[in-house]
N, C-alpha and C positions, 0 to 999 in steps of 0.2 A: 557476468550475468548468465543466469540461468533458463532465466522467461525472456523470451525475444520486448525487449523495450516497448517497442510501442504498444505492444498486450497488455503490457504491465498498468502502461499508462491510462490506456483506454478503460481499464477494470478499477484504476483509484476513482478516474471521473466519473463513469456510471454509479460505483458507491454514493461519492459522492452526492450527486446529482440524486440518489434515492434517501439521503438525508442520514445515510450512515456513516460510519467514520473513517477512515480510512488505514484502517488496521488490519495485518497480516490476514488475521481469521474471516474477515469481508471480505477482502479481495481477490483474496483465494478459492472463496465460495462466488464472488464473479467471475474469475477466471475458467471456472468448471462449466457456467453458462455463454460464456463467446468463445472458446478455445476452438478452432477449426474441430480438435480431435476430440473436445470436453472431456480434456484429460485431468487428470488429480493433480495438486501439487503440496509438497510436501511446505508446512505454514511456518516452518525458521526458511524454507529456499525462500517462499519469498518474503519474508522479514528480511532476509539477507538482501534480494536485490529492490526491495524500496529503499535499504539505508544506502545502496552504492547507486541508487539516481538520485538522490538528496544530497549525496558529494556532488552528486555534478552539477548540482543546480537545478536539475528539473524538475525534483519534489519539492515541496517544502514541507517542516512538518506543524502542524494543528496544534495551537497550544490547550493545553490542556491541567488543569490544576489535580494532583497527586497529592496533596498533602504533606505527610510527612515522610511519604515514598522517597528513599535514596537512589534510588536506581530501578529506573522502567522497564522492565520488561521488553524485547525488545516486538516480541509480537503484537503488545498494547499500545506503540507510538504508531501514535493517529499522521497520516497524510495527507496532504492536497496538492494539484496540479496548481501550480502554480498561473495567476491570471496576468493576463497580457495588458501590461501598463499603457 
């Protein structure tokens, strides 16, 4: 991980929470609004660590219909914090 975890998480929820999706390019542009330093980040780092908190269980991802799409992008796979059952 490149983005301290709980940022990360914090920035899928607020997207979320504003009715957007939860893909690299949002999150990233929340990440620049709560980052202590509203620092930049580079949109495959974090395409990269949403897909290694979704190994771990703490993401899930957002289904979404692609069509005849063979393989998603990995910046376009939409996330969510997952809801406490």
């Amino acid at each position: 991980m490149v983005i301290d975890e709980d940022l990360l998480l914090d920035a899928v929820w607020e997207v979320n929470e504003a009715g957007k999706r939860g893909r690299a390019g949002n999150v990233r542009d929340e990440l620049g609004k709560i980052a202590d330093d509203g620092g930049y980040f580079e949109v495959m780092v974090v395409a990269d660590d949403l897909a290694e908190l979704e190994s771990l269980g703490k993401l899930k991802r957002v289904a979404f219909d692609w069509g005849d799409v063979e393989s998603m992008p990995k910046t376009r796979i939409a996330y969510a914090v997952p809801t406490e059952q």
